[in-house]
C-alpha positions as CSV (number, residue, x, y, z in Angstrom):
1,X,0.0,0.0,0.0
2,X,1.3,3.3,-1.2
3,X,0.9,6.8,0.1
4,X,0.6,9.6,-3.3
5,X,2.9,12.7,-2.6
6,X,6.1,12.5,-1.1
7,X,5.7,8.9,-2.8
8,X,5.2,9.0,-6.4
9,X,6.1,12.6,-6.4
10,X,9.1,14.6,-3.6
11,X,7.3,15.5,-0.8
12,X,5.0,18.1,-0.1
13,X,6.6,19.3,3.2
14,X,9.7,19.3,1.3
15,X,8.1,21.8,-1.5
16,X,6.8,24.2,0.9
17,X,9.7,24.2,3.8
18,X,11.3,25.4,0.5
19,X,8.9,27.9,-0.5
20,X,9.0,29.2,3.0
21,X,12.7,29.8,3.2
22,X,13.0,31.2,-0.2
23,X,10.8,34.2,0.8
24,X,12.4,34.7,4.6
25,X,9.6,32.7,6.3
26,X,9.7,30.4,9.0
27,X,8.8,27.0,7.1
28,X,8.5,25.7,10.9
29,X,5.4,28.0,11.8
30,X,4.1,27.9,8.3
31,X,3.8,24.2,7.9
32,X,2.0,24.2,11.8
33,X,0.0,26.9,10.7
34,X,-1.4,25.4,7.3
35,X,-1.3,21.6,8.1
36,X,-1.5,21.8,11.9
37,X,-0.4,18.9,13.9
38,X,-0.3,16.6,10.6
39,X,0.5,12.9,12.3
40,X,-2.8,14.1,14.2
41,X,-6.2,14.2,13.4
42,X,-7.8,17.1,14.4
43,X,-10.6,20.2,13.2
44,X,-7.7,22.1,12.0
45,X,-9.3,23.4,8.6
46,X,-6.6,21.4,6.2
47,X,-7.9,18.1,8.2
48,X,-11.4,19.3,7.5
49,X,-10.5,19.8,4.0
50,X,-8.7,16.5,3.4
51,X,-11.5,14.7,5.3
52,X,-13.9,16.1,2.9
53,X,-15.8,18.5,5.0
54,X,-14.9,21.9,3.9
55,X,-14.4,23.4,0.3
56,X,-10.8,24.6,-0.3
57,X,-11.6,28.3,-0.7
58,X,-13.6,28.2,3.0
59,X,-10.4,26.3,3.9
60,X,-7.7,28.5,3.0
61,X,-9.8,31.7,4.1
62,X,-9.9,30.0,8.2
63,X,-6.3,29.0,7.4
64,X,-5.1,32.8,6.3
65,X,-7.3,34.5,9.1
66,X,-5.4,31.5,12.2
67,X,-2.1,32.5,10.3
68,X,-3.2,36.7,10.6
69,X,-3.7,36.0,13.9
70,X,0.3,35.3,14.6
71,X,1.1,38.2,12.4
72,X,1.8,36.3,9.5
73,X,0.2,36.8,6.2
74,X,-0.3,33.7,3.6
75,X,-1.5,33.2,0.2
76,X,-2.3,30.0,0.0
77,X,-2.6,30.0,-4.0
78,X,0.8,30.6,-4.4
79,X,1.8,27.8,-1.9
80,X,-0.4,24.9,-3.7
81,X,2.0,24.9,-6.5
82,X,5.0,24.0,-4.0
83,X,3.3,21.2,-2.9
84,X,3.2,18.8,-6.3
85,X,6.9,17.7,-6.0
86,X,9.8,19.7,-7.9
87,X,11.2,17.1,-9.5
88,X,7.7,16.0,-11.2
89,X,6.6,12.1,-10.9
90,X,8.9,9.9,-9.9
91,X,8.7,7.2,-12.9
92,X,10.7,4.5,-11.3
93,X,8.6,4.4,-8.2
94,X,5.2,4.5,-11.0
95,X,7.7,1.2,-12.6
96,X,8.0,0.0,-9.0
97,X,4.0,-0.7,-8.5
98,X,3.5,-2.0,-12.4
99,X,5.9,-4.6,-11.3
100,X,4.8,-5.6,-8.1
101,X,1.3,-5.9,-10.1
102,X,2.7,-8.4,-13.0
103,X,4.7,-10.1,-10.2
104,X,1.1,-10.4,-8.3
105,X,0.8,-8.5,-5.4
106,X,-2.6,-6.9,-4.6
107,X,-1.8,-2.9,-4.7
108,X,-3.9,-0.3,-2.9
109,X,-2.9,3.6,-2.8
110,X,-4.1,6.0,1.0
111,X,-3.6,9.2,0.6
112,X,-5.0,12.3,2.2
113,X,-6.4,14.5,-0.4
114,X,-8.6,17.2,-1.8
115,X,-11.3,16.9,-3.6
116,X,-10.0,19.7,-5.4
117,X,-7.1,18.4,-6.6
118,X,-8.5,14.9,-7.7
119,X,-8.7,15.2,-11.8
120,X,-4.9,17.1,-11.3
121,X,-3.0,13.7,-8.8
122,X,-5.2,11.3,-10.7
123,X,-3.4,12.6,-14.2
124,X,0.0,12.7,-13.1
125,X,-0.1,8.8,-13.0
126,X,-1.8,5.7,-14.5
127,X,-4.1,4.9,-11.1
128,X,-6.1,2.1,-12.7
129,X,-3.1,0.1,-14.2
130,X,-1.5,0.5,-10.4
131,X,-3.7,0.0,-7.6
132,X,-6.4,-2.3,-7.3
133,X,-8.0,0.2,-4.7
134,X,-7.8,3.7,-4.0
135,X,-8.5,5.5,-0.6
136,X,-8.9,8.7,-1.4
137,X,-9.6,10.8,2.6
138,X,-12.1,13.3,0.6
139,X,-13.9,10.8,-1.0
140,X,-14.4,8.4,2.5
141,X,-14.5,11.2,5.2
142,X,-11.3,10.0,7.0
143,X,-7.8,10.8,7.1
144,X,-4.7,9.2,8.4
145,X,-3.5,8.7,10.5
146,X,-7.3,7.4,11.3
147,X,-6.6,3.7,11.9
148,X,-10.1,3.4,10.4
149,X,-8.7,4.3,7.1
150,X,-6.4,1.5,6.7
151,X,-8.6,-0.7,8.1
152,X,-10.7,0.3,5.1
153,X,-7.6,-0.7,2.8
154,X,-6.8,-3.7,4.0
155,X,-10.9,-5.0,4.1
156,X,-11.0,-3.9,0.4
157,X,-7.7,-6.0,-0.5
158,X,-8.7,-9.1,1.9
159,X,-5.2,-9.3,3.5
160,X,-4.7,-8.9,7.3
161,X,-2.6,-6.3,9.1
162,X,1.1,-8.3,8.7
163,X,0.6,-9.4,5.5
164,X,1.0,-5.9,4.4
165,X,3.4,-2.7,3.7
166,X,2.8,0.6,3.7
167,X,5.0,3.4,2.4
168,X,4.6,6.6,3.2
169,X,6.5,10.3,3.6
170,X,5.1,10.9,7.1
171,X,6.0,9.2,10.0
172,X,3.3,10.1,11.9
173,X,1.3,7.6,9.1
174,X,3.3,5.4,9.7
175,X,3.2,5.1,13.8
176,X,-0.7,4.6,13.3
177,X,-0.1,1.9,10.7
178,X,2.5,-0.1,12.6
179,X,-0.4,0.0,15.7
180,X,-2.6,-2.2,13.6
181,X,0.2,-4.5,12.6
182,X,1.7,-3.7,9.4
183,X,4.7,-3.5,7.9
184,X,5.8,0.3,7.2
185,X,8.7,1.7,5.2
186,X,9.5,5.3,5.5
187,X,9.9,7.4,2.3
188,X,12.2,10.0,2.0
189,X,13.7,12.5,-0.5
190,X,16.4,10.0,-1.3
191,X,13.9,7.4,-1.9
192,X,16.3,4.6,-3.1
193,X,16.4,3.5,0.4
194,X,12.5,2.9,1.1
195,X,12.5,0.8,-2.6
196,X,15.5,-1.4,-0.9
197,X,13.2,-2.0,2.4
198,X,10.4,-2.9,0.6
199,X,12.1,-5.5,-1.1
200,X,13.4,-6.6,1.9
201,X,10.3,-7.0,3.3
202,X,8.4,-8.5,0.4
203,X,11.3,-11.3,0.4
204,X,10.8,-12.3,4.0
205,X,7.1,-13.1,2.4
């Protein structure tokens, strides 16, 4: 099971801790303020969003108004496009799933998402050719690290708990997935590493 950005793409918090430096900002108090306390789940307005519950504009007008409160003034538009990855889609980690799919192994992609940014993450790779299921947080009301959602994941595929891996960019995902039993593998910038592990892992069966 696959997270979608920071996965397939560089990570998010990468793209804006970059953003934020670029333009003398504190990336610290600018990724609290947008994502707040991201390996929770909470009614900070970007949870809301991903969860499904607010539109983006509403979203980004309570997120500006929190961040005015600290004396800090944000527009969000310009910070979406830092979030998609630099580097564009990482094609050997797209290669990576297409093989684990011909070598059969049942696939399924959690990520937390928008609803507005669905048609743009969905076209950046072939979804239907890679994952068996997708577990989008818009689309089912949950988020991770909610351990409902990969309990939703792992029903749809049929496997239990240890007879799975999940990659992912945050490690806060991660923690909650490892509670329910499965196998995780941390992705990072350099994401050689996290391809080695999972074959690791995959051998040990």
């Amino acid at each position: 099971m696959f997270d979608f950005g920071g996965v397939f793409t560089t990570s998010p918090f990468s793209g804006l801790h970059a953003w934020h430096v670029e333009r003398g900002l504190d990336p610290e108090q600018g990724l609290r303020l947008v994502f707040g306390p991201y390996d929770q789940d909470t009614d900070h307005p970007w949870h809301r969003l991903e969860r499904g519950e607010v539109a983006l504009m509403a979203a980004a007008e309570q997120i500006k108004a929190v961040a005015a409160e600290e004396g800090l003034e944000l527009e969000l538009s310009e910070m979406f496009g830092a979030m998609g990855g630099s580097d564009g889609v990482r094609t050997d980690m797209v290669d990576l799933v297409l093989d684990l799919r011909a070598r059969g192994y049942r696939t399924a992609l959690i990520t937390n998402n928008i609803k507005e940014f669905a048609d743009g993450w969905r076209a950046m790779i072939p979804v239907d050719d890679m994952f068996e299921h997708v577990v989008d947080s818009s689309a089912v009301g949950m988020r991770k690290p909610d351990p409902r959602i990969y309990r939703l994941a792992l029903d749809a595929l049929g496997v239990e708990p240890a007879a799975s891996v999940f990659l992912d960019d945050a490690e806060g995902n991660l923690v909650a997935a490892r509670a329910l039993g499965m196998r995780t593998v941390l992705v990072e910038d350099d994401h050689t590493g996290a391809v080695a592990e999972l074959e690791r892992l995959l051998a040990e069966g």
